[in-house]
N, C-alpha and C positions, 0 to 999 in steps of 0.2 A: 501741479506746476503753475507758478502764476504767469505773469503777463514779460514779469521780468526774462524769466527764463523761456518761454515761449520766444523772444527776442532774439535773446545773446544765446542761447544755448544749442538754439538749431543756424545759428550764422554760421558760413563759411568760415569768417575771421577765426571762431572761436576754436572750429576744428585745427584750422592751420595753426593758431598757438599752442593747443596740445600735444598734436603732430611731431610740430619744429621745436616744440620748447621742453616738455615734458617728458614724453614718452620715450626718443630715443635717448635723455638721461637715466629714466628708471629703466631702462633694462637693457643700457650699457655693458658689455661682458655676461649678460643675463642669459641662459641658454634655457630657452622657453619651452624648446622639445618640441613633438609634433600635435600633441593634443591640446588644446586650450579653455579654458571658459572664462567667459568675462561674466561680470556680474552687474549688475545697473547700467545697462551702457545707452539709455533714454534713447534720443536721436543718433546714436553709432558716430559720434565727433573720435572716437579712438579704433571704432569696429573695423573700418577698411583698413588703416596703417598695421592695427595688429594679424589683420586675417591675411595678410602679406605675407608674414612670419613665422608661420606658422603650417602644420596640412588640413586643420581642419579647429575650428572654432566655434563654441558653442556660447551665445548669448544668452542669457536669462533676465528678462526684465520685466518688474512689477506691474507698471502700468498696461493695460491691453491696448490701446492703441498707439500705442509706441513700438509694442511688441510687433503688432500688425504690419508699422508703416516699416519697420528693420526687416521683417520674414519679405512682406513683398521686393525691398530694397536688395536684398541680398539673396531672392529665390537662383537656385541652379549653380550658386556659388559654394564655397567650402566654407560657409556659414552658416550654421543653426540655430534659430530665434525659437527661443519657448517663451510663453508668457509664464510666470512662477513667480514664488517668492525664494531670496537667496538664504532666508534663517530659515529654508528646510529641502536644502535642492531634491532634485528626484533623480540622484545617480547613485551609483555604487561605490563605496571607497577605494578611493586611489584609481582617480578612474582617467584624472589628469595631471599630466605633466605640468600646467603652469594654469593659475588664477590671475584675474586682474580685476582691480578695480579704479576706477579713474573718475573722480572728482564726485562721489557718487555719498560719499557716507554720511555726510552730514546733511543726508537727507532721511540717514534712518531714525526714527521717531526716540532714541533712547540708547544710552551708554551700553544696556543690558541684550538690545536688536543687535546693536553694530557687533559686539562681543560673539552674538549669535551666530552672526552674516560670515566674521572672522574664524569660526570655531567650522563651522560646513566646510568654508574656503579651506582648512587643514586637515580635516575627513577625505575630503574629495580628492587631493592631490597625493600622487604617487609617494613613497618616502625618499626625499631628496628632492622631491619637488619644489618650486618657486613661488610666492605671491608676491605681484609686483601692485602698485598702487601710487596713486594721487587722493589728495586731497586739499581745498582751499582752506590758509590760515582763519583763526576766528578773527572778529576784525569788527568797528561800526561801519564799517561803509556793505562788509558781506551782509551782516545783522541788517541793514536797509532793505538790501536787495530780497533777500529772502521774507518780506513783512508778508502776512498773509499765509506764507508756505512754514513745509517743514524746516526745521535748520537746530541740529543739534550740531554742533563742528567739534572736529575732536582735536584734541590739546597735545600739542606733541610729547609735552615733555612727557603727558600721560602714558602717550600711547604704546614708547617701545616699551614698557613693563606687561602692558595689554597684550602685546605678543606674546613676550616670553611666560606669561601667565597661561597663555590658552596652548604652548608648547612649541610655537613656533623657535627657531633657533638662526645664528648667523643672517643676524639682521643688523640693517642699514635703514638709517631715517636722516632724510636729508631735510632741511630749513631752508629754505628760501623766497621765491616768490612763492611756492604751495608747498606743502608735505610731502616728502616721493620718502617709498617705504620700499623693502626687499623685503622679506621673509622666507626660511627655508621651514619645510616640514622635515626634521630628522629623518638620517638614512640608518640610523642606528650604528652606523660603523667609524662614528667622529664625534670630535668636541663641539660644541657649540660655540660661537665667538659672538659678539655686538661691535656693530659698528657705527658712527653718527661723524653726519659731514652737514657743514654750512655753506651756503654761497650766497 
């Protein structure tokens, strides 16, 4: 992480915009169910809003002292911090009712990781399960920030084929100020549909 994101990443501000701005649009009428896991959730900017919603939330994130400062953040709560990586979780399939990911992918080093990260995310969850997500549009001014870091950004118009590619179904990808994504994992007893909204 560089210096930029050491900054902006761990601020108050930044939490309260994904908070108020993001979160409760991507999972608007979204029934997250009682199990959850988040995936990259660095400094927990989304961890407490979601662990509210949920009975029991499990974090996974790459860095170890990140992991660290969430476990001690959240000890004694309905939150579980593992340090891991998310292209190979250590759970069993279908083990969660909803995945999340929030502003987190275009930090994975490569189209064929993020694919990976996505592909666990639809292992792991129940069938008829949810992945809800964020992510920051590509951009020069993102490309500045991220100098020195990792920053692969994914491309919308790419990415709902991305889904439906890895199996995911009845998905929604919104365009806006950031990328908010829905994906369902088949329940095997319905159609599939796509949906895409602008604002």
């Amino acid at each position: 992480m560089n210096l930029n994101h050491a900054r902006v990443c761990t601020s108050p501000e930044w939490a309260e915009q994904l908070q108020t701005l993001v979160l409760p649009k991507v999972t608007a009428g979204v029934e997250l169910g009682p199990a959850m896991l988040e995936v990259g959730p660095g400094p927990g900017a989304a961890t407490d809003w979601l662990r509210r919603r949920v009975e029991r939330l499990v974090a996974v994130e790459y860095e170890q002292a990140a992991a660290e400062a969430l476990a001690a953040r959240y000890a004694g709560t309905n939150v579980e911090v593992l340090h891991g990586d998310a292209t190979a979780l250590p759970f069993a399939d279908a083990a969660f009712d909803a995945v999340g990911c929030f502003t987190m992918l275009h930090h994975v080093p490569t189209p064929a990781l993020q694919n990976r990260l996505l592909a666990e995310a639809l292992r792991v969850l129940r069938p008829g399960g949810v992945l809800v997500g964020s992510d920051s549009l590509p951009g020069d001014a993102l490309h500045h920030f991220h100098e020195g870091d990792t920053y692969n950004p994914v491309e919308p118009s790419a990415f709902l084929a991305r889904l439906q590619t890895l199996g995911f179904e009845q998905l929604t990808i919104g365009v806006g100020r950031v990328l908010t994504f829905v994906a369902h994992k088949p329940s095997g007893d319905h159609e599939g549909s796509v949906g895409a909204d602008a604002d």
